[in-house]
N, C-alpha and C positions, 0 to 999 in steps of 0.2 A: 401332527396336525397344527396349524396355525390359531393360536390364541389371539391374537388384533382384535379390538376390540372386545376384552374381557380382562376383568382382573380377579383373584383369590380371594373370597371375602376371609373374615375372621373365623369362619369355620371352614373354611379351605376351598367351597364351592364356587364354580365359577359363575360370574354374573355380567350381563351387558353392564360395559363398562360406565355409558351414563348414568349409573346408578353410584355408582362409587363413594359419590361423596358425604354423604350419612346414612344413620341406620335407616329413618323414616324414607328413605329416596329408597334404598334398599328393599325394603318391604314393600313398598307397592309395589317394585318391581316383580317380587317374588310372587305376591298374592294376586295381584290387579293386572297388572299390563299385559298383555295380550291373549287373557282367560275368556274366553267368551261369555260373553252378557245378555242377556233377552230381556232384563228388566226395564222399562219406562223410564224410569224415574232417574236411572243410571246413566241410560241413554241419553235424556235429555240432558241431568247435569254436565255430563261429559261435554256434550258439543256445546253447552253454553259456556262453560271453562274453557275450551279451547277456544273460543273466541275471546274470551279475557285474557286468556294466554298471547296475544299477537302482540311481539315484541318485547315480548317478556319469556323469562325460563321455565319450564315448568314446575322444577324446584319450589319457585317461587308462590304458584299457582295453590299446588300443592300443599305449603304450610299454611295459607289463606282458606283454605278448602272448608275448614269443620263453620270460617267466619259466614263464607260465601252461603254455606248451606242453612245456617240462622238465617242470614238474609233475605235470601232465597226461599223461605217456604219448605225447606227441604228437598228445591226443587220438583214441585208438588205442580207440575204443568197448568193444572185446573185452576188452580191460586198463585202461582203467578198470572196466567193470561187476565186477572183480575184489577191488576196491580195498577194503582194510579198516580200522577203526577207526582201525590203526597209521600208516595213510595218509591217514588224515583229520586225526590229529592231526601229522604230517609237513607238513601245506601247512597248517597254523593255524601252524607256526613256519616257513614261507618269506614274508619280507619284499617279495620280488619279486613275490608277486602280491596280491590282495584277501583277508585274513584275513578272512572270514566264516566263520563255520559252518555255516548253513542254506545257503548258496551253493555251498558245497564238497562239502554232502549232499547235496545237489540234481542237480548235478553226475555225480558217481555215481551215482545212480537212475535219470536220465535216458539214460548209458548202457546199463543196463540191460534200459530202454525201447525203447535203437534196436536193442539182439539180438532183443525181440519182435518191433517193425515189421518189420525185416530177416525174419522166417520169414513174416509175414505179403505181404510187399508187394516181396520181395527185395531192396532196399536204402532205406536210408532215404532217397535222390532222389527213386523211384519213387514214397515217401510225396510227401514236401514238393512236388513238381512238379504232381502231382493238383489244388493250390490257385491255381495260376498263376491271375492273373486274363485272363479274356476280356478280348481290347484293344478292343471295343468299351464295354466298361463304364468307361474307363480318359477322364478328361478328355482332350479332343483338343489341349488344350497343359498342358505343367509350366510352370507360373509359380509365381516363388515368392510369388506369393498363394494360387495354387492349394492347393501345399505345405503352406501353414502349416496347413490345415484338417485333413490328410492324416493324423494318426499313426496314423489303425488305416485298415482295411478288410472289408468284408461276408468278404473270404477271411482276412482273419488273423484275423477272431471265430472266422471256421468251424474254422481251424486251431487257433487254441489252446484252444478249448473242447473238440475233437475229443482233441487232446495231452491235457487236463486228465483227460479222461474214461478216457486211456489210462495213468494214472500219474505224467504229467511233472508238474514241477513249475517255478516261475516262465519260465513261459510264457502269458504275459498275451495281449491282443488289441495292445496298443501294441510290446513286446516281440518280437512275430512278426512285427509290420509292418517294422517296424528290419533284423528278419532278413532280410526277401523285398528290402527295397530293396538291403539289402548285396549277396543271391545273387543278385542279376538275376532275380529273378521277377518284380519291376516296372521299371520304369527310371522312376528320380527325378532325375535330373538334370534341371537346368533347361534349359529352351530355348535358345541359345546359347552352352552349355556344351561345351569343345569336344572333353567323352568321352562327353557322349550319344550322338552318332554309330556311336563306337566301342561304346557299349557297344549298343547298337541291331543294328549291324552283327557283333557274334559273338553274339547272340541268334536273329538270323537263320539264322546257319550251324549252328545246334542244334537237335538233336530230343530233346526231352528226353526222360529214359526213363521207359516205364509198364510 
């Protein structure tokens, strides 16, 4: 069988290979990436890092991450959708996370946004889980050939055009795909990966909420 995209880690096990380059990249991989999630607060972080993340690695994202969520309220939906001017210009002078502006407005408003979902749909899971895709729609192996064509999907069009139309903001079709692979909406690990499995088998043990 074809190893492309995977390498040996230090305990011998194979892991998608963007993870390669340190331990801490390593372990999210192992723990987080494609495990499924139904928490709020996960959810929300997520796709407001991925919008921080545009144009940037997520390496990068990542070791900013513990900054982002100081900043952030713990990304506490309810307290940021609060957050004012003074707090806007409060995270343009923290050096620990991505000084954007429109990132960090964004941010806030998408907050917001997950208090309307939330009356609408009672929690923002209830949202994002709606776009799971059918595993019959889903290639019947992840190879990283497969991969490489993959960055969006028919459901992360639907999603972020759906989000766009509800006020969010940098929430793209590529952007949401990044999101669903992190929450386990899809599993992108490659085939002989050796958290596919795992992340396969607590997706199983989940009924996600509607």
């Amino acid at each position: 069988m074809s190893t492309e995209g995977l390498f040996a880690g230090a305990d011998g096990a194979l892991r998608c290979r963007w993870c390669e380059s340190t331990e801490a990249y390593q372990h999210y991989h192992d723990h987080e990436w494609g495990f499924p999630v139904t928490d709020d607060r996960r959810l929300f972080e997520k796709l407001c890092l991925e919008g921080f993340q545009a144009g940037l690695s997520w390496l990068t994202i990542l070791n900013k991450r513990e900054a982002f969520r100081r900043g952030f309220a713990q990304f506490d939906a309810e307290r940021v959708a609060r957050f004012k001017a003074k707090d806007v210009e409060r995270l343009l002078g923290d050096a620990g996370i991505v000084r954007h502006r429109g990132k960090i407005e964004s941010a806030i408003n998408n907050a917001q946004r997950v208090l309307a979902l939330r009356e609408e749909f009672g929690s923002l899971a209830a949202y994002a889980w709606r776009f799971e895709p059918d595993p019959a729609s889903r290639p019947s192996r992840i190879t990283y050939a497969a991969l490489k064509t993959m960055t969006t999907s028919p459901e992360s069009i639907a999603m972020s055009k759906d989000l766009k139309k509800r006020g969010w903001s940098f929430v793209g079709p590529t952007t949401v795909y990044a999101f669903m692979q992190a929450m386990g909406l899809v599993n992108d690990h490659v085939e002989q990966c050796h958290a596919r499995s795992l992340a396969l088998e607590a997706r199983a043990g989940l009924k996600p909420p509607r």
